[in-house]
N, C-alpha and C positions, 0 to 999 in steps of 0.2 A: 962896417962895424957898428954904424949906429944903427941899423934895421936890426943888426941880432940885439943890439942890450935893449930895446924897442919890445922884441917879440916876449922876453918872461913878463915885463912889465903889464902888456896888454893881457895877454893870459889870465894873470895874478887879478887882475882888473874884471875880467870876463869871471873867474872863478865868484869873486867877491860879490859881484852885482846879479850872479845864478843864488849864493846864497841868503841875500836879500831878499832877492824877490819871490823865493820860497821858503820864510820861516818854517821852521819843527811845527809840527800838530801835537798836542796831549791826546795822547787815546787812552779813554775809560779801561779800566779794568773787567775781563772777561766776567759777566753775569752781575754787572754793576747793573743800578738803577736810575736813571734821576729824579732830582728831586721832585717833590709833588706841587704844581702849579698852586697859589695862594688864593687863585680868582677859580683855579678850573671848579667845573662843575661838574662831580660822578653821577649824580642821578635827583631827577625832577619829576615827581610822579606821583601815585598812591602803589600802595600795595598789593600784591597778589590778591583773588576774592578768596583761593583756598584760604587764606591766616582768617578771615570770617565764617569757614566751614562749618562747624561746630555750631555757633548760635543761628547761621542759617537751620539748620538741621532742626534744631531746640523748637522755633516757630514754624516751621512746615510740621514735626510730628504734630503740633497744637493746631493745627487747622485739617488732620487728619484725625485725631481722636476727636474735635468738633466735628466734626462730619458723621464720623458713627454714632456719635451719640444722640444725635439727633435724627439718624437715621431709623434706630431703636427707639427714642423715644416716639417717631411718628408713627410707630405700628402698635401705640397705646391709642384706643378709639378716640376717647377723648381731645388728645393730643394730635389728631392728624390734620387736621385742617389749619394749624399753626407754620406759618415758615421755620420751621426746627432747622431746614440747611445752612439756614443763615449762621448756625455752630462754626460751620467750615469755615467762616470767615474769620474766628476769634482770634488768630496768629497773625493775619493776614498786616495790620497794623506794626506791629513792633519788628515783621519780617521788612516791611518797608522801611519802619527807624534804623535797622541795622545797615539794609544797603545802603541809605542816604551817606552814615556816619561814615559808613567805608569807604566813601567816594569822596566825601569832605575833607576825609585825612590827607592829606598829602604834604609830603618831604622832597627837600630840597637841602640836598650833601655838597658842596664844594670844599674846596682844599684847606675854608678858613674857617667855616662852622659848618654848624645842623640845623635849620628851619622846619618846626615842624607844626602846620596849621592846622588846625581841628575848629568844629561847629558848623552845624545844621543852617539855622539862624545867623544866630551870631558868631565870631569866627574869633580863634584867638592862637596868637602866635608864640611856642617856645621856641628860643634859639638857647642853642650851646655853644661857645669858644672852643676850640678845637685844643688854645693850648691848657685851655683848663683841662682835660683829658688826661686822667692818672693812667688807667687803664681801656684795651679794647680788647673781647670775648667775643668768640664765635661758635655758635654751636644748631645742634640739629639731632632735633628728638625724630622719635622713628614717624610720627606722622608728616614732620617735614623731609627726611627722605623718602618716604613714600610721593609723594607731591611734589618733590625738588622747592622745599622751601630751605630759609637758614635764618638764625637770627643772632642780630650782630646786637654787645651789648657795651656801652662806655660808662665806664666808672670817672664821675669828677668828680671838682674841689665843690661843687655848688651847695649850699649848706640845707636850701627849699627842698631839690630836688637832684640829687646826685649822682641819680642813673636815667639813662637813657635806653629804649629800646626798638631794634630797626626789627622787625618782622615781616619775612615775606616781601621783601626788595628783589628784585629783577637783578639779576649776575649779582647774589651776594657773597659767594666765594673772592671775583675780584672785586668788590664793593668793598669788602672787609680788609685786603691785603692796601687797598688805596689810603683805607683810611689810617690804617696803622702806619704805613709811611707818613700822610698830611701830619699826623700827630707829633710824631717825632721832628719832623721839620718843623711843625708850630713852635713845640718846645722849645727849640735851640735856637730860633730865632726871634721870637717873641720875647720870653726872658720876663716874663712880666713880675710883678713883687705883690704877693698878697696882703691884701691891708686887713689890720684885726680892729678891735670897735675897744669901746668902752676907756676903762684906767688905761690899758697897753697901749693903746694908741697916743691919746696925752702924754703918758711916760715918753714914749717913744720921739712924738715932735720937739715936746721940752727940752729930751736929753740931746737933741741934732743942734736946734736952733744954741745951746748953750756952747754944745762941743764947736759951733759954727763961729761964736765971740769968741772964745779962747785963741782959734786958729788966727782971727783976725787981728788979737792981741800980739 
């Protein structure tokens, strides 16, 4: 008699200690995402050379009409014992300014801002806040689908300079889909409070620190 009131007992026991030791899991919702890493890093680089195409072009035809024209002008008698070819080189200068510039630029996107370095010489760094970011645009003129480029644009709160522009980024389809989720996640989690200047701000400390004695009153 005491083995059978024994055996529901162990059972009950057995049962209990199977559901212990394998808590329920949450499973995400079909074609959910998660969240966008604060630290990860979508892309550290420069940009395509096509988004340069155009001003490349600009200084190659200028070291191509130098060439003929000095080519012409050395079949003037006078004029032929001059190095006239030296024309072909008159592009040659600002076609090297532009490659350097393009190779100088480089951006760096992670989940918490934008980094984006420029200069030759000297070098100077804008960053953006991620949750300052009102808005993100994507789009793509017929030169960049021709060339599989894209260019991704953020509108902020920044008062200097309140857009940004990503041109010619490697995977900018999913570059643009990453950043519009970081965005929304900065937002909601950031929370941050914009400060304004001048009278509104004075009003504004005056009227906290006053409302702050009454409370204590």
């Amino acid at each position: 008699m005491a083995s059978e009131g024994q055996e529901p007992t162990q059972a009950a026991e057995a049962t209990a200690a199977a559901g212990q030791a394998a808590p329920p899991k949450a499973v995400a919702p079909v074609g959910a995402r998660a969240p966008a890493g604060r630290d990860e890093v979508y892309f550290s680089g420069i940009a395509k050379h096509s988004t340069s195409l155009s001003r490349y072009l600009i200084w190659i035809v200028v070291c191509i009409v130098g060439g003929v024209l000095g080519w012409l002008l050395m079949k003037v008698e006078a004029l032929a014992e001059l190095p006239l070819w030296l024309l072909s080189l008159g592009g040659l200068p600002m076609l090297l300014v532009t490659y350097l510039r393009h190779i100088t630029t480089k951006y760096k996107v992670t989940g918490r801002r934008i980094e984006v370095e420029r200069g030759i010489l000297s070098k100077r760094v804008d960053s953006l806040e991620l949750w300052r970011v009102l808005d993100v645009r994507y789009e793509q003129s017929l030169a960049d689908r021709i060339f599989a480029n894209g260019k991704i644009t953020l509108f902020g709160t920044d008062q200097t300079d309140p857009m940004l522009s990503l041109h010619g980024l490697p995977a900018h389809r999913e570059l643009f889909e990453s950043l519009r989720d970081a965005v929304q996640t900065a937002r909601m989690t950031s929370r941050p409070m914009e400060l304004v200047g001048g009278a509104e701000a004075v009003e504004m400390m005056s009227g906290g620190q006053l409302g702050g004695e009454i409370d204590g009153q």
